[in-house]
N, C-alpha and C positions, 0 to 999 in steps of 0.2 A: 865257405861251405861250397861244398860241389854239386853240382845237380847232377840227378840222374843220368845216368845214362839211357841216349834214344836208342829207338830201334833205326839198323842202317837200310839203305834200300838202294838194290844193284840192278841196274839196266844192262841187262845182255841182248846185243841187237847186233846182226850181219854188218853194219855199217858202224866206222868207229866213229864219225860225225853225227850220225843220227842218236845215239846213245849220248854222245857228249852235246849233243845240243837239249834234250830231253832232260839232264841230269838238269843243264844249266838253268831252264824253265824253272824242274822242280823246287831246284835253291832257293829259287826266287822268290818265293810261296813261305819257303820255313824261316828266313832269314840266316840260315847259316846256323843252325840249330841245330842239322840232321844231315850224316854224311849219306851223300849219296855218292855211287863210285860207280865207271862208266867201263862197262866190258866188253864193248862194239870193236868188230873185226876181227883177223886171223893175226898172228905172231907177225906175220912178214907187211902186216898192213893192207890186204886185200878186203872183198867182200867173204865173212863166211864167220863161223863163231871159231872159239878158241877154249880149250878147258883149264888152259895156265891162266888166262887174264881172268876165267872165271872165280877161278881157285884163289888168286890175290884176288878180285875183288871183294870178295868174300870175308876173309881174313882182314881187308880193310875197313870193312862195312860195319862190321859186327863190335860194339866196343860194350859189350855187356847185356845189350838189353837183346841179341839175334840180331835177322835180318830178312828181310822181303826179300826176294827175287821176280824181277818181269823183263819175260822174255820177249821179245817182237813176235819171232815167226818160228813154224813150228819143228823146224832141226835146231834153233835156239832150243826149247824144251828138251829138247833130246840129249845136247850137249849140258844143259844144267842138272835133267837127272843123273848123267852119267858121273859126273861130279858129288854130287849129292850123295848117291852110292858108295862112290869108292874113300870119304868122308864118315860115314858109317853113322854116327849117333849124329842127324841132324834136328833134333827137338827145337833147335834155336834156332831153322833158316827155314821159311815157306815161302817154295812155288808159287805165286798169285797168276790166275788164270782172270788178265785183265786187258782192256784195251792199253796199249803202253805207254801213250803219253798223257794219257786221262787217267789212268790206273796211277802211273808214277806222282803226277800231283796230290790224288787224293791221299795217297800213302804217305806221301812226304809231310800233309796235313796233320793226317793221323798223330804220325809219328813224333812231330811237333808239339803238338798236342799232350805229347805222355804215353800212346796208346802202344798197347803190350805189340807182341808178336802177331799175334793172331788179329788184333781188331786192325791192326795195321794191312794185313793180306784181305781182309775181311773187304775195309773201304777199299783198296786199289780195284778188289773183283767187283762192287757196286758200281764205279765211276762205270760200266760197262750200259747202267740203266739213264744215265745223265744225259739229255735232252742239249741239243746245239742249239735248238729254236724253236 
Protein backbone atom coordinates (compact mmCIF):
# COMPACT_ATOMS: atom_id res chain seq x y z
CA UNK A 1 0.00 0.00 0.00
CA UNK A 2 1.22 3.53 -0.78
CA UNK A 3 1.01 6.43 1.26
CA UNK A 4 -0.04 9.52 0.40
CA UNK A 5 1.34 11.63 -1.31
CA UNK A 6 3.23 14.80 0.87
CA UNK A 7 3.15 18.24 0.17
CA UNK A 8 6.82 19.24 -1.49
CA UNK A 9 8.50 22.43 -0.01
CA UNK A 10 11.18 24.57 -2.20
CA UNK A 11 13.77 26.96 -0.78
CA UNK A 12 14.62 29.67 -3.27
CA UNK A 13 17.49 31.69 -1.70
CA UNK A 14 20.41 33.94 -3.54
CA UNK A 15 22.80 31.46 -2.21
CA UNK A 16 22.89 27.82 -3.54
CA UNK A 17 24.44 26.77 -0.04
CA UNK A 18 22.26 28.45 1.93
CA UNK A 19 19.07 26.90 0.47
CA UNK A 20 20.99 23.59 0.31
CA UNK A 21 22.02 23.76 3.89
CA UNK A 22 18.26 24.83 4.98
CA UNK A 23 16.77 22.04 2.97
CA UNK A 24 19.28 19.60 4.68
CA UNK A 25 18.04 20.88 8.48
CA UNK A 26 14.56 20.47 7.16
CA UNK A 27 15.02 16.65 6.19
CA UNK A 28 16.14 16.16 9.26
CA UNK A 29 12.96 16.97 11.03
CA UNK A 30 10.74 14.70 8.47
CA UNK A 31 12.99 11.86 8.28
CA UNK A 32 12.88 11.70 4.53
CA UNK A 33 9.25 11.79 4.37
CA UNK A 34 8.90 15.08 2.50
CA UNK A 35 10.94 16.22 -0.58
CA UNK A 36 12.34 19.26 -0.12
CA UNK A 37 14.28 20.68 -3.28
CA UNK A 38 16.92 23.48 -3.00
CA UNK A 39 16.76 26.44 -5.78
CA UNK A 40 19.70 28.71 -4.28
CA UNK A 41 21.73 30.74 -6.82
CA UNK A 42 21.95 31.84 -10.58
CA UNK A 43 22.38 29.08 -13.72
CA UNK A 44 26.13 29.93 -13.81
CA UNK A 45 26.54 29.35 -9.92
CA UNK A 46 26.78 32.92 -8.65
CA UNK A 47 24.75 34.86 -5.89
CA UNK A 48 21.28 35.74 -7.34
CA UNK A 49 17.91 33.66 -7.97
CA UNK A 50 17.29 31.77 -11.08
CA UNK A 51 13.57 31.08 -12.73
CA UNK A 52 14.87 27.49 -14.50
CA UNK A 53 15.98 26.08 -11.05
CA UNK A 54 12.86 27.58 -9.86
CA UNK A 55 10.82 25.97 -12.40
CA UNK A 56 12.49 22.23 -11.94
CA UNK A 57 12.23 22.79 -8.49
CA UNK A 58 8.92 22.87 -8.61
CA UNK A 59 8.27 20.12 -10.89
CA UNK A 60 10.42 18.25 -8.44
CA UNK A 61 8.67 19.16 -5.30
CA UNK A 62 5.32 18.69 -6.27
CA UNK A 63 4.37 14.66 -6.28
CA UNK A 64 0.54 15.12 -5.93
CA UNK A 65 -0.25 16.72 -2.91
CA UNK A 66 1.28 20.78 -4.35
CA UNK A 67 3.93 22.53 -3.01
CA UNK A 68 5.14 25.43 -0.52
CA UNK A 69 7.48 27.85 -1.76
CA UNK A 70 9.99 30.21 0.62
CA UNK A 71 11.81 32.60 -0.45
CA UNK A 72 14.90 34.29 1.42
CA UNK A 73 14.91 37.74 0.32
CA UNK A 74 12.69 39.81 -1.52
CA UNK A 75 13.84 39.65 -5.48
CA UNK A 76 13.57 35.83 -4.53
CA UNK A 77 9.63 36.70 -4.39
CA UNK A 78 9.87 38.49 -7.50
CA UNK A 79 11.50 35.71 -9.29
CA UNK A 80 9.01 33.08 -7.83
CA UNK A 81 6.02 35.15 -8.70
CA UNK A 82 7.17 35.52 -12.15
CA UNK A 83 7.29 31.82 -12.37
CA UNK A 84 4.18 31.21 -10.76
CA UNK A 85 2.52 33.53 -13.52
CA UNK A 86 3.95 32.33 -16.48
CA UNK A 87 2.67 28.54 -15.04
CA UNK A 88 -0.82 29.79 -14.99
CA UNK A 89 -3.14 27.53 -12.84
CA UNK A 90 -1.14 27.34 -9.60
CA UNK A 91 -3.93 26.17 -7.13
CA UNK A 92 -1.34 23.44 -5.90
CA UNK A 93 1.92 25.78 -5.18
CA UNK A 94 1.84 28.63 -2.21
CA UNK A 95 4.11 31.52 -1.72
CA UNK A 96 4.59 31.23 2.24
CA UNK A 97 5.58 34.61 3.52
CA UNK A 98 7.89 33.13 6.25
CA UNK A 99 11.07 33.42 8.05
CA UNK A 100 13.12 30.87 5.85
CA UNK A 101 14.83 28.54 7.95
CA UNK A 102 12.03 28.57 10.78
CA UNK A 103 9.32 28.63 8.04
CA UNK A 104 11.09 25.66 6.16
CA UNK A 105 11.01 23.43 9.31
CA UNK A 106 7.84 24.03 10.46
CA UNK A 107 6.51 23.32 6.92
CA UNK A 108 8.47 20.30 6.45
CA UNK A 109 6.75 19.29 9.95
CA UNK A 110 3.54 20.07 8.59
CA UNK A 111 3.76 18.41 5.73
CA UNK A 112 5.17 15.21 7.44
CA UNK A 113 2.54 15.27 9.33
CA UNK A 114 -0.20 14.88 6.34
CA UNK A 115 -1.10 18.55 6.19
CA UNK A 116 -2.72 19.75 2.87
CA UNK A 117 -1.37 22.61 0.85
CA UNK A 118 -2.51 25.27 2.71
CA UNK A 119 -1.97 24.18 6.42
CA UNK A 120 1.44 23.61 5.18
CA UNK A 121 2.00 27.51 4.07
CA UNK A 122 -0.06 28.24 6.88
CA UNK A 123 2.59 26.74 9.62
CA UNK A 124 5.81 27.98 7.66
CA UNK A 125 4.17 31.73 7.97
CA UNK A 126 3.64 31.03 11.95
CA UNK A 127 7.18 29.86 12.60
CA UNK A 128 7.49 33.93 12.04
CA UNK A 129 5.67 34.16 15.88
CA UNK A 130 8.23 31.34 17.52
CA UNK A 131 10.20 32.67 20.24
CA UNK A 132 14.29 31.79 20.36
CA UNK A 133 14.28 32.32 24.15
Amino acid sequence: MNAAPTVGIVLVSHSAELAEGAADLAAQVSGGTVTIIAAGGTDDGDLGTSAAKVERALSQADHGAGAVVLPDLGSAVLTVRAVLEDLGDTTSVLLADAPFVEGAVAATVTAAAGGDVKQVAAAAEEARHARKF
